[in-house]
C-alpha positions in Angstrom: 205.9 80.5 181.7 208.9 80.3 184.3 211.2 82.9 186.2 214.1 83.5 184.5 215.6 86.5 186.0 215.2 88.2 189.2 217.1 91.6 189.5 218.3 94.6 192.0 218.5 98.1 190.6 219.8 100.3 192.6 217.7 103.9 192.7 219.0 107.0 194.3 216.1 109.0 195.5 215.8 112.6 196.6 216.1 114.1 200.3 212.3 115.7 200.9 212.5 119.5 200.3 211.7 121.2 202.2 212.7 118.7 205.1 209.9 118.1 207.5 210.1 117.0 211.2 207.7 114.2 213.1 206.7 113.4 216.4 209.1 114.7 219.4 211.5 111.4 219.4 211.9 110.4 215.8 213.6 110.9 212.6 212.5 113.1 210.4 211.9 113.3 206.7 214.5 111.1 204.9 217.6 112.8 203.1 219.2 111.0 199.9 219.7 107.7 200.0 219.6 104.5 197.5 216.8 102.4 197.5 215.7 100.0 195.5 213.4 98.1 192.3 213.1 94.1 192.0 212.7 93.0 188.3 211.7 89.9 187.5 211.8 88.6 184.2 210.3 85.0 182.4 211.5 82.8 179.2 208.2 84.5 177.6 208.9 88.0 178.0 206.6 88.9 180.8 207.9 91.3 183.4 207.4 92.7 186.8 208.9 95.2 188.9 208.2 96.6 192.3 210.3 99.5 194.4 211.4 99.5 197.6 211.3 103.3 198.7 213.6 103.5 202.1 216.8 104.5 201.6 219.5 101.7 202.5 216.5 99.2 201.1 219.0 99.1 197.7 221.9 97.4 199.8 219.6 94.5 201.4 217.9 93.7 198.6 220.5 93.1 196.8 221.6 90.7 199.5 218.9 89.1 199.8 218.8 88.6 196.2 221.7 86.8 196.0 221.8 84.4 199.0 218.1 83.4 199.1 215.5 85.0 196.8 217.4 84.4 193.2 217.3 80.4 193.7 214.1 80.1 195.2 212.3 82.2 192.2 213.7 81.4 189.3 212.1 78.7 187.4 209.1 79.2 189.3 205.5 79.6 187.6 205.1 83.8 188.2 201.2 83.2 187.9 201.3 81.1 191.2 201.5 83.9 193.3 199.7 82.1 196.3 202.1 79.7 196.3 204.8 82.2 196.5 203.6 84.5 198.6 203.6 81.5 200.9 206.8 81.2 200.4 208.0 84.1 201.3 206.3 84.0 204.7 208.6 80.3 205.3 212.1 81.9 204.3 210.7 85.2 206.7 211.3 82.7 209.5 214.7 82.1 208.9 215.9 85.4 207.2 213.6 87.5 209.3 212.7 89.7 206.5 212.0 93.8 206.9 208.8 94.1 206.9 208.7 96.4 204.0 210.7 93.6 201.4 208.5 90.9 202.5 205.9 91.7 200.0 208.3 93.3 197.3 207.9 89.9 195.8 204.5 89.7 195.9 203.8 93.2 194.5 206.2 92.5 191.4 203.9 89.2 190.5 201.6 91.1 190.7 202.5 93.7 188.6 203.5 91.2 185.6 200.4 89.7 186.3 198.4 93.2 184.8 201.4 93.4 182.3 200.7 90.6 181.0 196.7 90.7 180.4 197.3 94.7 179.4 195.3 95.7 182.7 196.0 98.0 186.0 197.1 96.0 189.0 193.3 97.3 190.7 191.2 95.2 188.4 193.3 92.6 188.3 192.6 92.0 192.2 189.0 92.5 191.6 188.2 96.3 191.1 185.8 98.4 193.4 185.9 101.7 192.5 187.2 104.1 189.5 188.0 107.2 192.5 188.1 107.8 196.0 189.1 111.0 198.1 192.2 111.7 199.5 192.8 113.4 203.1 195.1 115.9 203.8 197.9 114.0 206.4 200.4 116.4 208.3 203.5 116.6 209.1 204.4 117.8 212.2 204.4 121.9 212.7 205.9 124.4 214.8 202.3 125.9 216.6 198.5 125.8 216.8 198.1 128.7 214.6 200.6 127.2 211.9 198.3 124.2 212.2 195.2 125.9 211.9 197.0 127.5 208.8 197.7 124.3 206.7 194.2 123.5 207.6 192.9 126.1 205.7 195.1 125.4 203.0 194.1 121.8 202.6 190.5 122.9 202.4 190.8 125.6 199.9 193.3 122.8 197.8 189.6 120.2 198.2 191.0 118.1 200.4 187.9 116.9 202.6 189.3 115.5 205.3 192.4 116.1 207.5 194.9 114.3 210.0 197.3 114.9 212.4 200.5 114.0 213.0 201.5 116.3 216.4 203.8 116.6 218.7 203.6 113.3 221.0 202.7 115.4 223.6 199.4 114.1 225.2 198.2 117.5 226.1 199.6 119.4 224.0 198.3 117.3 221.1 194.6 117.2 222.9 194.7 121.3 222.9 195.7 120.9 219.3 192.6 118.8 218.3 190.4 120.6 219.7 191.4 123.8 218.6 191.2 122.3 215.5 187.5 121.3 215.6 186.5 124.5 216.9 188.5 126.0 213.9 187.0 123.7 211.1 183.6 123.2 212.4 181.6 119.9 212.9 181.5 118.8 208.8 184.9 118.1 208.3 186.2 114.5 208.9 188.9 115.0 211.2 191.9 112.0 212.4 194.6 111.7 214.6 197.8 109.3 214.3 199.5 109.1 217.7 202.6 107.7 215.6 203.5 105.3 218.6 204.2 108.1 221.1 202.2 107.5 224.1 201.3 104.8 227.1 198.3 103.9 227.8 198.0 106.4 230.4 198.6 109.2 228.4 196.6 107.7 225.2 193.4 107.1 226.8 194.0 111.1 227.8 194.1 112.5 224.4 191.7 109.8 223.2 188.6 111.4 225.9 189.9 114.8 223.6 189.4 113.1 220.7 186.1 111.7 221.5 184.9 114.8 222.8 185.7 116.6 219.4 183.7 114.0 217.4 187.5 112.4 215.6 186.5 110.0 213.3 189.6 107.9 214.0 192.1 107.5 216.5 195.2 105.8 215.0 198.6 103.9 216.7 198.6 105.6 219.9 201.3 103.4 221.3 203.6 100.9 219.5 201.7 97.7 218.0 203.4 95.0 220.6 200.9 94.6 223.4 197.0 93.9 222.0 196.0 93.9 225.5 196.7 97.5 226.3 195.2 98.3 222.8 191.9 96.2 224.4 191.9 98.3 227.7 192.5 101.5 225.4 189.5 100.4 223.3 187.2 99.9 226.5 188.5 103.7 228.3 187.3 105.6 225.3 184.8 106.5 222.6 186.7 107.5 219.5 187.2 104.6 217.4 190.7 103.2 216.9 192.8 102.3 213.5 195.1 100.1 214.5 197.6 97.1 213.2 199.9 99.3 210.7 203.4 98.6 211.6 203.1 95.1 213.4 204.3 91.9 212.0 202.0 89.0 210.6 199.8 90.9 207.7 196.3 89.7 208.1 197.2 87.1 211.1 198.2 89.9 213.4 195.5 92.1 212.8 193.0 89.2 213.5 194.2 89.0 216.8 193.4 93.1 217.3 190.1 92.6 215.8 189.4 89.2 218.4 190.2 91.4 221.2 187.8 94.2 220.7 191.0 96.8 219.6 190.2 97.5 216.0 187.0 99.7 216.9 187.3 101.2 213.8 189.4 98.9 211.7 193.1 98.1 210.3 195.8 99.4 208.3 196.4 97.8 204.6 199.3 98.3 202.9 201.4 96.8 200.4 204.6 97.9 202.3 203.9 96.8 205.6 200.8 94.4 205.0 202.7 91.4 203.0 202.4 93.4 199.0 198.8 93.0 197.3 197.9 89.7 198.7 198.3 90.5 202.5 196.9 94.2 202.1 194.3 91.9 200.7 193.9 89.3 203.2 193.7 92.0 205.8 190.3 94.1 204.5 188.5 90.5 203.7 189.5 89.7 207.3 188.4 93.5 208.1 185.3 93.0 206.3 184.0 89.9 207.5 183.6 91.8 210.7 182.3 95.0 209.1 185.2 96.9 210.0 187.2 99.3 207.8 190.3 98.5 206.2 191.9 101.8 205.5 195.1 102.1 203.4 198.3 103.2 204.6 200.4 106.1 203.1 200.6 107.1 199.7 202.5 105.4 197.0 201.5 104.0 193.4 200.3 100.5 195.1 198.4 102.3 197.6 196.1 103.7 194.9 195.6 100.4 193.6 195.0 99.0 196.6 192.3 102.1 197.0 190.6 101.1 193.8 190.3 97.7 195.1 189.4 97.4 198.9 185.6 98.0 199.5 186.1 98.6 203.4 188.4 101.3 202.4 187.4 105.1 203.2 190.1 107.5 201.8 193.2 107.8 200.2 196.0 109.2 202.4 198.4 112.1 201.4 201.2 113.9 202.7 201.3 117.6 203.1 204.5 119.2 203.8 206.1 122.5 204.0 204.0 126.0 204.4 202.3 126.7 202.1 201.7 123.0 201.0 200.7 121.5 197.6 198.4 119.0 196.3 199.8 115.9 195.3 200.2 114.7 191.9 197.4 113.1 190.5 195.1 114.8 193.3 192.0 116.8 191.6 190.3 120.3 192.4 187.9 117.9 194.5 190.2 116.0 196.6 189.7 113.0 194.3 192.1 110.4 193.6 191.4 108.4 190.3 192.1 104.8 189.3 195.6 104.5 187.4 194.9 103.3 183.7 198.0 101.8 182.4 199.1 98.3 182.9 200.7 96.9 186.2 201.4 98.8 189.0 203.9 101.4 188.0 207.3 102.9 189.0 206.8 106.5 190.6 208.0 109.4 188.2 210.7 111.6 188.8 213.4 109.8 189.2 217.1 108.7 187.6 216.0 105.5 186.9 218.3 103.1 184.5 217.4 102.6 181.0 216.1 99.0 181.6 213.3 100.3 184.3 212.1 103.5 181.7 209.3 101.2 180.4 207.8 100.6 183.8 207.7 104.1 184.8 204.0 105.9 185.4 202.8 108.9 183.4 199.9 109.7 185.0 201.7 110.9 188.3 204.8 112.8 188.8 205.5 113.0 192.7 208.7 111.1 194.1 208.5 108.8 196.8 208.9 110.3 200.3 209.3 107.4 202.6 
């Protein structure tokens, strides 16, 4: 079996509504915008596809596609996905790849590969578990109370567990989780994700709040670029930190945060930002091997595989917006997420997909992608 084809399609996806905000300092949710699916097609009839979510992703893609990534995939053997993945991570040197396209390859193989034996993508990379719960992850809101609020709401919707994305305001932010605790009591599993706002002066401040309110983890305080101040952060505080989400190297950066002592609780995975399937899977063997968590980033269709299949994994993570806010799609009464059935991966519902990509789309969940 050899590549034959390897296509762009362009996919115009929603503005959130309502539009949320984040931290103090960055963008908020995205409006419309095109992003993007790779197809790639072989002489037998196998198929994979894979989407690219951010808007503008449709544009480089496509660019990509046609200066590098058509010539160096077709005619290739779509099983060897080692081999491939490999290569991706050689032409990365050259092209400098966004970090959320370097594993859009990868993720497509993958998804023929479960095409192809009539299997989801999970038990394809070794399956773990049929369902896992999902925690309740903020957007940023206007006050305390309207915090303490969607709390409540997540609760009464089953989600068991709740984080924070807050202001980026390191005491402000401390009041917050506190008053949180106090408001929830001492059973629910509470996080917090810093979301790259802070120094390590101010993030060793909210992390004593943290610890003192029993968080059960502390995630990207500051921007992923210096390990050492993540090491001194790790030594000035008790609450455990998640840590290597948006910095480069998959599984080879995130054994440097681990070496130093940083990863006190673990690592992000991620098919997006972790190299597709096989660097989100690198990264929780590497986790595991030093009994740490490997806890999946963001929601997404891949991400639930990735769910079903990562031992060192503790929850599925999913976005609440607006007031009042919603479960997600595919979300039980009990905060459960379950394993997807079909074969592959799947393309998320809801959107105005060409005729060509109708085949590939899920229907177990309905929820657009938001990043």
């Amino acid at each position: 079996m050899r590549v034959t084809e390897v296509e762009c399609h362009p996919v115009r996806v929603p503005g959130v509504s309502p539009p949320f905000v984040w931290r103090d300092g960055l963008l908020g949710s995205p409006s419309e915008g095109e992003a993007a699916v790779l197809r790639i097609r072989t002489d037998e009839g196998a198929e994979g596809v894979a989407m690219s979510p951010r808007r503008g992703s449709g544009v480089i893609l496509a660019d990509l596609l046609d200066r590098v990534l058509r010539k160096e995939l077709v005619g290739q053997d779509p099983l060897q996905r080692e081999w491939l993945w490999h290569r991706m991570w050689e032409l990365d040197r050259t092209e400098e790849l966004p970090l959320y396209l370097l594993g859009l390859v990868d993720t497509a193989l993958w998804d023929l590969a479960g095409r192809l034996s009539d299997r989801p993508t999970w038990q394809m990379l070794g399956g773990y578990r049929t369902s896992i719960p999902a925690y309740a992850s903020t957007v940023t809101y206007s006050s305390i109370e309207e915090y303490l609020d969607i709390a409540d709401q997540a609760l009464e919707l089953g989600y068991p567990a709740i984080k924070l994305h807050a202001w980026g305001d390191a005491r402000r932010d401390a009041r917050l989780s506190v008053a949180l605790r106090e408001h929830v009591g001492d059973d629910v599993p509470l996080m917090f994700d810093g979301s790259a706002g802070f120094d390590l002066p101010d993030a060793i401040h909210l992390g004593h709040a943290l610890s003192d309110a029993d968080y059960l983890w502390y995630e990207e305080p500051m921007r992923e670029f210096s390990v050492t101040a993540y090491k001194r952060l790790a030594d000035a505080v008790a609450v455990p930190l998640l840590v290597a989400e948006t910095s480069d190297g998959a599984h080879m950066n995130s054994a440097d945060f681990i070496q130093a002592g940083a990863a006190t609780f673990g690592v992000r995975a991620s098919t997006q930002l972790r190299g597709g399937f096989t660097g989100a899977m690198r990264t929780a063997h590497l986790a595991d091997a030093y009994r740490l968590r490997a806890e999946v980033h963001g929601p997404e269709i891949p991400n639930r595989h990735l769910c079903m299949a990562i031992s060192n994994t503790t929850y599925y993570e999913s976005l609440v917006m607006g007031n009042p806010i919603s479960r997600e799609s595919g979300i039980d009464a009990h905060g459960l997420v379950h394993a997807p059935t079909g074969p592959g991966v799947a393309l998320p519902a809801g959107l105005d997909y060409p005729p060509v990509l109708q085949g590939f789309v899920d229907k177990e969940t309905v929820t657009p992608p938001r990043a």
